[in-house]
Each structure stands twice: as structure tokens, then as C-alpha cells.
TORMARZA-641072 format. One record per residue (C-alpha): residue number from 0; residue in three letters; x, y, z. Coordinates in steps of 0.02 Angstrom, whole numbers. Layout:
   pos   code       px       py       pz
   NUM    ALA        X        Y        Z
...
***
This chain:
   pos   code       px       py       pz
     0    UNK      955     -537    -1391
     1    UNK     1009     -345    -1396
     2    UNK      905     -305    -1250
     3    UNK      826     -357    -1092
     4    UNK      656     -436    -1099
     5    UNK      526     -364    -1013
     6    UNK      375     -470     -961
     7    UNK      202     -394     -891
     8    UNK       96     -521     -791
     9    UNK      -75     -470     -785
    10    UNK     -247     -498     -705
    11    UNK     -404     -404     -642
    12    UNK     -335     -392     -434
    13    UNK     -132     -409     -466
    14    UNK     -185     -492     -293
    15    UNK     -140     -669     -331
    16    UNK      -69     -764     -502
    17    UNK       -2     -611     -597
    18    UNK       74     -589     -420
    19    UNK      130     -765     -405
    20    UNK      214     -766     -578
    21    UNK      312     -592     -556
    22    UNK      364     -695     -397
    23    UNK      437     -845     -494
    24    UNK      501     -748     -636
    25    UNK      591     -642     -536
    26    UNK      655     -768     -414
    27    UNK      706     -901     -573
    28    UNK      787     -760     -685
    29    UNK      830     -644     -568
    30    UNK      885     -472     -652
    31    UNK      913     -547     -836
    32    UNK      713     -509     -875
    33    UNK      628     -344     -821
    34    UNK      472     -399     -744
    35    UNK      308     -296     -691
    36    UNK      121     -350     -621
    37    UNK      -43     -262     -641
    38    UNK     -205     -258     -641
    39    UNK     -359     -202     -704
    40    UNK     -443     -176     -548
    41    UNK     -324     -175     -435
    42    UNK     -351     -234     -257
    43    UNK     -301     -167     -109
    44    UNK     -193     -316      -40
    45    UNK     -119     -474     -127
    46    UNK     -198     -630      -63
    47    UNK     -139     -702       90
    48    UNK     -158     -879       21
    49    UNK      -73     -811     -128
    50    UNK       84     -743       -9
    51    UNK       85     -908      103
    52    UNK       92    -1032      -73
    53    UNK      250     -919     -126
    54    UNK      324     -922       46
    55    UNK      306    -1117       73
    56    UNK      440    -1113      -75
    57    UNK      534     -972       17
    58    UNK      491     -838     -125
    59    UNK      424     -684      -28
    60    UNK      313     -588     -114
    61    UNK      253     -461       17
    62    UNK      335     -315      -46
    63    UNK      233     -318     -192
    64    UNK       71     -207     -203
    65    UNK      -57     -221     -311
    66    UNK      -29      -86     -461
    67    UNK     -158      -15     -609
    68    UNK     -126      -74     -765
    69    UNK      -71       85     -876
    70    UNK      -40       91    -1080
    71    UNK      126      139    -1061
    72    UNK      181       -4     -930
    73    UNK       94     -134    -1069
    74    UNK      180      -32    -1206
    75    UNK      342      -59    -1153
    76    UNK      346     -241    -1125
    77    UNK      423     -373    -1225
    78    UNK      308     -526    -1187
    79    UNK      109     -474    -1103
    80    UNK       39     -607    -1013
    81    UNK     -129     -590     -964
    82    UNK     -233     -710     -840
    83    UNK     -422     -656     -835
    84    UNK     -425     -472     -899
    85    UNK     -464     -489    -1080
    86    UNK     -524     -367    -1178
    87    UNK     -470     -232    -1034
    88    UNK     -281     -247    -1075
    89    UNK     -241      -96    -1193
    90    UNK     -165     -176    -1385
    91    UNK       -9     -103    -1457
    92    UNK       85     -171    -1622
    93    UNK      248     -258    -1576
    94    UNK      207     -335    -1410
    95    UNK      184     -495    -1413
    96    UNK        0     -535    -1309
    97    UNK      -23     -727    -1212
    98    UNK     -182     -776    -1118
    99    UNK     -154     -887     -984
   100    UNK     -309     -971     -926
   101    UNK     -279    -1027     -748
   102    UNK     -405    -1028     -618
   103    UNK     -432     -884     -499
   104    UNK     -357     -913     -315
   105    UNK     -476     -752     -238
   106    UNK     -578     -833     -106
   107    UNK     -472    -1009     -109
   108    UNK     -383    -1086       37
   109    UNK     -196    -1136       38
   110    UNK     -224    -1308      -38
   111    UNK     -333    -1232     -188
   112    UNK     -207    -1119     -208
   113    UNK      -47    -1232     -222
   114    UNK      -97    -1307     -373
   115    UNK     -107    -1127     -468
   116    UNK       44    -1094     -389
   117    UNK      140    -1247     -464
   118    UNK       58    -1220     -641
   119    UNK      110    -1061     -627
   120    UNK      286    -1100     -600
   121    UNK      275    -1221     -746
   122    UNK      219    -1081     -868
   123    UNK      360     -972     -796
   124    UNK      503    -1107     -819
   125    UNK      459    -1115    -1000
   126    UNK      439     -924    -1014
   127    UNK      621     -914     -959
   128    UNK      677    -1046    -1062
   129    UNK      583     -964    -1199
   130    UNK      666     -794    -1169
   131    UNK      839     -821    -1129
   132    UNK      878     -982    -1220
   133    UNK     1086     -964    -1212
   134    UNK     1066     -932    -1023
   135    UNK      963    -1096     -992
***
């Protein structure tokens, strides 16, 4: 590839699995993919469940904040991956769009959340594969 990837995780909060991927992707690629999290409706704090999945794995995601979802931010991206927004994620030509239907961990306790959190990590391990096939 000519160019970095850039991969948008998104969902309604960016409180919990857009969260959790940027996490992963970020911790499994580390600076060979550009990644960015947003959300629709953006809460005010990631889940706490959310943070204490990622940090059983010793990924810290607490300097993340939850961010609004702009046109620009989707426009730019390589690869959009959206989890429970829809039809509120803006469309441009060229980006390539995913839906990733995993449940919602808002409200859950720390062993409903694990199992997003390790399907998540799943997705993301293929993503990378996907994305930077000489490097895996």
C-alpha cells in the first residue's frame, strides 16, 4: 500500500465497542494504521465495564473520550466500521462502509461484557490481517 490505512470505529456512545476496537487496533498494529472512534451520540464517559474488559488484557483505554462523529473524520478514513449507528453515519464515495453487528455492552456487567470484548478482538485480528497483509 502507498499509504497508511485509516480505520473509523463507530457507534451511537463511542462509550464501549467502537472504544474497545480502537483499543485493540491500536494496541495489535500499533502506529502502522491510523485509527479514530466516534459516535453519534456521544456519551459523556466510556463504560467502566468497557475500561475493566480492556484492562484485564492490560490494554488501557482511559485516555480515550468519547468524540462526535463529524463528515470529515468519516471522509478521511480508509475502512468505516460501524456497530449500531446506521443510517446516522454520513456516506462518501471511496470509503469503504462495514456493519458490525455485535451486541451493546451499555448497562452490562464485566462478564456480559467479555464476550464482546473477545469478538471484538477477533474482528480486529482479521481487520489487521486484512489491511496490512505483508506485515502479518
Amino acid at each position: 500500500m502507498d499509504s497508511k490505512p485509516s480505520v473509523l470505529f463507530v457507534c451511537v456512545h463511542n462509550a464501549g465497542r467502537s472504544q474497545m476496537a480502537h483499543g485493540f487496533l491500536t494496541h495489535l498494529a500499533g502506529d502502522a494504521i491510523d485509527v479514530r472512534s466516534a459516535g453519534s451520540a456521544p456519551a459523556d464517559t466510556l463504560n467502566p465495564a468497557a475500561v475493566e474488559a480492556m484492562a484485564e488484557l492490560g490494554i488501557d483505554i482511559t485516555a480515550q473520550t468519547p468524540k462526535i462523529l463529524t463528515p470529515d473524520t468519516v471522509e478521511s478514513s480508509t475502512v468505516v466500521i460501524t456497530m449500531g449507528c446506521g443510517d446516522t453515519c454520513p456516506y462518501f464515495p471511496g470509503v469503504d462502509y462495514r456493519d458490525w453487528q455485535l451486541d451493546d455492552p451499555a448497562g452490562k456487567d464485566l462478564a456480559a461484557v467479555r464476550p464482546i470484548r473477545d469478538e471484538i478482538r477477533t474482528r480486529v485480528e482479521h481487520l489487521i490481517k486484512e489491511l496490512l497483509p505483508a506485515n502479518r
